[in-house]
N, C-alpha and C positions, 0 to 999 in steps of 0.2 A: 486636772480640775474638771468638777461635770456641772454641768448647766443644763436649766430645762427649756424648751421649746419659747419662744419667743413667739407670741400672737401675733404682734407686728407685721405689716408687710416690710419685706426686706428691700434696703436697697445697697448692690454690691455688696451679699453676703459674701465671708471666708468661709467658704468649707476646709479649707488646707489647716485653718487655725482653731477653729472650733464644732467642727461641721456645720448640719445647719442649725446651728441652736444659736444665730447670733443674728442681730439687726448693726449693718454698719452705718453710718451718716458722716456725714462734711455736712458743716454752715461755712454760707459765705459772708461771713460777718467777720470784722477786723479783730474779733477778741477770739476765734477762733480760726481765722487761715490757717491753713498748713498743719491741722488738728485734726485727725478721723477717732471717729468714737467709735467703741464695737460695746452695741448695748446687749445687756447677759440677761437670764435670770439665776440666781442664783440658787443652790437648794440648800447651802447653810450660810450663818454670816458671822456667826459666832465662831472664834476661832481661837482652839489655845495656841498661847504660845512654846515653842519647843521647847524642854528641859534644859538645854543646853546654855539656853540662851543669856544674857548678860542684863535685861530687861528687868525691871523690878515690877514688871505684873504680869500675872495668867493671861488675861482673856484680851481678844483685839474685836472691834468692828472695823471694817477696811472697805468701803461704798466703791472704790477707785480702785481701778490698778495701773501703773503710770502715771506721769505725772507733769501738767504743762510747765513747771514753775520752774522745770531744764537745770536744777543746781547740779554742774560740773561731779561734785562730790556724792548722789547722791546714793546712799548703803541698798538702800532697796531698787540698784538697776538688777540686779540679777535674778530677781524675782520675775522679769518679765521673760527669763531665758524658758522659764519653767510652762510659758506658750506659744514657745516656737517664735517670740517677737523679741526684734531686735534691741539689747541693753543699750545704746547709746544714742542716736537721733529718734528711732522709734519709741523709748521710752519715756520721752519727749511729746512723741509725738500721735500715739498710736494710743489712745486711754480706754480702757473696759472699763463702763461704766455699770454697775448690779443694782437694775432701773426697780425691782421687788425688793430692796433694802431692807425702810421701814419696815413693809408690812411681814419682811421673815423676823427680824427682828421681833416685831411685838410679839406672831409666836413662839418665837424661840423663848420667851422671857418669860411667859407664862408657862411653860413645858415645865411639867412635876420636877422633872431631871434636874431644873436651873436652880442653882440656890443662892443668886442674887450677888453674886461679886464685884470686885471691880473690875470694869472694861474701860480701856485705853484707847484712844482712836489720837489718829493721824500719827502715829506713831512708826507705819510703813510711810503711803504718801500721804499728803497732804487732802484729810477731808473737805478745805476751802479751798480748793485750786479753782480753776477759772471754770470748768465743765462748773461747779454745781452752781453757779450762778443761772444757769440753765437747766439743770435738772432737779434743784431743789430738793436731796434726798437729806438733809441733814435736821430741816424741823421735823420731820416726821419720827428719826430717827432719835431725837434729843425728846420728842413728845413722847415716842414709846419706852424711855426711860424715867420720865418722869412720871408716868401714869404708873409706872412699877416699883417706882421709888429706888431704882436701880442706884449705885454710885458710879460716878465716871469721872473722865479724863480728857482732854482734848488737848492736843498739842497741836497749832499752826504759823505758819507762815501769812496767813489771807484775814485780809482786812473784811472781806466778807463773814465772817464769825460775829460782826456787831448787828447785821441783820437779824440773827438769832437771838439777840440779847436778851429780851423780855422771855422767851422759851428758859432760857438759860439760869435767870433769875428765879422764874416757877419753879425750874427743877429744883435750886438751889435751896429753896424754904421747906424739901419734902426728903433730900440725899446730898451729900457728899458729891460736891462737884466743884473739882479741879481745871483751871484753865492757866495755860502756859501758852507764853509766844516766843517762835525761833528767833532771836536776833546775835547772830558771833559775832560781827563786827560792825562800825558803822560808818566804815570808809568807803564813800560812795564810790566810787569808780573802782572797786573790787569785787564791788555789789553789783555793778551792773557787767561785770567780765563775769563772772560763778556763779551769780542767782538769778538771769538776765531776767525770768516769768515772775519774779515774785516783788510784790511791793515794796517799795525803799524802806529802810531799817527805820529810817523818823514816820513812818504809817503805822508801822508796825507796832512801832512804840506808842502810837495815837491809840489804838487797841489797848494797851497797857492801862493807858489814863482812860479810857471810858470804861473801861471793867473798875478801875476803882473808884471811882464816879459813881458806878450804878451800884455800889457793896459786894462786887464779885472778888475776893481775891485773885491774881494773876500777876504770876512768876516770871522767868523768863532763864529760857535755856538757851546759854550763852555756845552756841553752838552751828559749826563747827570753828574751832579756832584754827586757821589755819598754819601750821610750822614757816617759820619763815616770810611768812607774810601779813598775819595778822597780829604775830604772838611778841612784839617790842611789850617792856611797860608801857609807852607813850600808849599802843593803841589799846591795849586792856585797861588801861585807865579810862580813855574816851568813852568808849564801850560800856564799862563799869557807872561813870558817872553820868549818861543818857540814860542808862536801865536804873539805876534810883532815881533821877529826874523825873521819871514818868513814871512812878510811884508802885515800881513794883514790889512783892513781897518779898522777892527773894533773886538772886543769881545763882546759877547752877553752872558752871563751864562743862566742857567737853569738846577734847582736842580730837580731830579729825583721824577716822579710820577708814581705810580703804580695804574692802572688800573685794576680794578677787572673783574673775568670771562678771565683772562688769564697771563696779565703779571705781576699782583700780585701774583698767586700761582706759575710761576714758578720763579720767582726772587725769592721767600720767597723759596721757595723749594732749588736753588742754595746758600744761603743766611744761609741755614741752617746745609747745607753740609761743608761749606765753612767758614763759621764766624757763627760758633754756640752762641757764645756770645751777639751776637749785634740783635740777633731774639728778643729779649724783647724789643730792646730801638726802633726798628723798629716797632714794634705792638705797642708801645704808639706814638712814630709820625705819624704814617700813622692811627691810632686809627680813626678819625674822619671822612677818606675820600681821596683820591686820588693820594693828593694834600700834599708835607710837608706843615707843618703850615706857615703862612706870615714872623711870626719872624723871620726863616728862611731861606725862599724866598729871605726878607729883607737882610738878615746880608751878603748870599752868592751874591748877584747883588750889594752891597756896596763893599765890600770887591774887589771884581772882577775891577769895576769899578773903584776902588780905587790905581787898580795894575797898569790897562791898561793907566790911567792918567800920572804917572810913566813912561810907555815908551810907551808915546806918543801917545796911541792910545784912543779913547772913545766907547758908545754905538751907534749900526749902526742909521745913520739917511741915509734918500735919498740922492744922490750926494755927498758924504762926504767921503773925500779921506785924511788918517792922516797916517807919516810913524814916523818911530822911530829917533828922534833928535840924532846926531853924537853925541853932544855933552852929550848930557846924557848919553847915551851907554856909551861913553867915560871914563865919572866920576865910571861907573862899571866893568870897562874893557871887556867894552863887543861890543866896536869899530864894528870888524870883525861882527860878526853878523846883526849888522843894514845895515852894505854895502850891505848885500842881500838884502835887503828892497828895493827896487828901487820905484821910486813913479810912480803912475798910475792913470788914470782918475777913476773918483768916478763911481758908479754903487748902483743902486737900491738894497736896503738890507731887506733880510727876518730876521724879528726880531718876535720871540717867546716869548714874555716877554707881 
């Protein structure tokens, strides 16, 4: 990866990792201990995604690399291998921040070459982790798509995404703008063993309800289900009936994959600390490849969609706006929670499936 020069005065630049094209910092503030940023410039930011790939979109913006929010499982540790930094407490802990985002962005977007697609963010890490609370690279970033009338996508975990809301809503009246929030399970004391940086699943789902509150639709990728530990009916139910609770448009599952060269060995490694038992039944599903098996794949996207039909909701399609029927809620005494649901105009949905 190349970077340009960094005006900044430096403090404890890496030359080993980036030469000197990098500004490093520490804050000694509790939301950042034990966090070093290595601030870039970067010279593109628009990024396709590979052919290969499993992804239902071309183009990414990626502000971040690394990522505070520490989930045990996460696909994109191996990405950091590709700077010489460490996949597993380092990716944690070690964030390259690309402080010229917006403004490559906006030229990128105007470039003849561009021809307006849709671009996907937070789809590697997390563009609301805790850094941009601090570096504030996402209005700029959502400003220079909507001044372009670009389409987009945001997939997060971070309750910070509601500070953007009024940007988001602008964009919304001029492109095609998709919001989804991560929530796989919502059994707390799971959440705080595998996602210890990121906001509790009921914050999350607070995000849910004020996107539809303010007319945005927002989905929610039910993801990762973890084998063996998330995946009983009891808890895809749970799970199922909080994400229509908070009035989302849609559930999307997807069962957990482990990606070798990082977030294999450390998921297996948590995995082993943690639920020593389930280390063998893990090494024969995952035996083959990445990927749990289709059967699977299969039974947890039925089952899921099996719930969400139940209360009212289905899998995301484009423009597709479903809330939870009174009267159903109703026959489960579960009245009060659909009245949060308020209905909202549909929104273009990032689906992972």
């Amino acid at each position: 990866m190349r970077w340009n020069n960094l005006s900044d005065t430096a403090a404890d630049a890496v030359p080993a990792l980036f030469g000197n094209d990098v500004v490093t910092r520490t804050f000694d503030t509790p939301e950042f201990r034990g966090i070093t940023f290595h601030e870039v410039r970067a010279r593109s930011i628009i990024n396709r995604v590979p052919g290969t790939s499993r992804m239902a979109f071309t183009w990414t913006v990626n502000p971040y690399r690394g990522c505070s929010h520490a989930c045990v499982y996460c696909f994109a540790r191996k990405s950091h291998s590709y700077l010489d930094l460490d996949t597993g407490a380092g990716f944690d802990s070690q964030i390259v921040v690309k402080v010229n985002a917006p403004q490559l962005l906006r030229r990128e977007l105007a470039a003849r070459r561009w021809t307006g697609e849709h671009i996907a963010m937070g789809t590697n890490v997390d563009t609301y982790q805790r850094a941009e609370g601090r570096y504030r690279l996402m209005p700029g970033i959502i400003s220079a798509l909507r001044d372009h009338a670009n389409p987009f996508s945001i997939l997060t975990k971070g309750t910070l995404i509601l500070r953007d809301l009024p940007l988001l809503r602008q964009a919304a009246d001029v492109t095609d703008v998709g919001i989804s929030v991560s929530v796989g399970f919502v059994d707390e004391s799971m959440w705080r063993s595998v996602e210890p940086g990121t906001p509790a699943p009921e914050r999350r789902l607070d995000v849910v309800r004020a996107m539809a509150e303010a007319g945005i639709g927002c989905g929610v990728l039910m993801a990762p289900v973890l084998p063996f530990l998330t995946d009983s009916p009891e808890q895809l139910r749970a799970t199922v009936r909080a994400v229509a609770a908070a009035g989302a448009t849609s559930v999307t599952p997807l069962a957990l994959h482990l990606r070798p060269g990082g977030a294999r060995e450390w998921y297996m490694s948590w995995l082993a600390r943690n639920h020593p038992e389930l280390v063998g039944r893990y090494r024969v599903m995952y035996g083959d490849g990445s990927y749990a098996p289709r059967w699977y794949q299969r039974r947890i996207t039925g089952l899921v969609h099996e719930l969400a039909a139940q209360y009212g909701m289905g899998p995301a399609r484009p423009g597709e706006h479903r809330r939870i029927p009174d009267e159903a809620a109703a026959s489960r005494g579960e009245a009060a929670a659909a009245s949060r649901a308020p209905e909202a105009p549909g929104a273009s949905q990032l689906t992972l499936l």
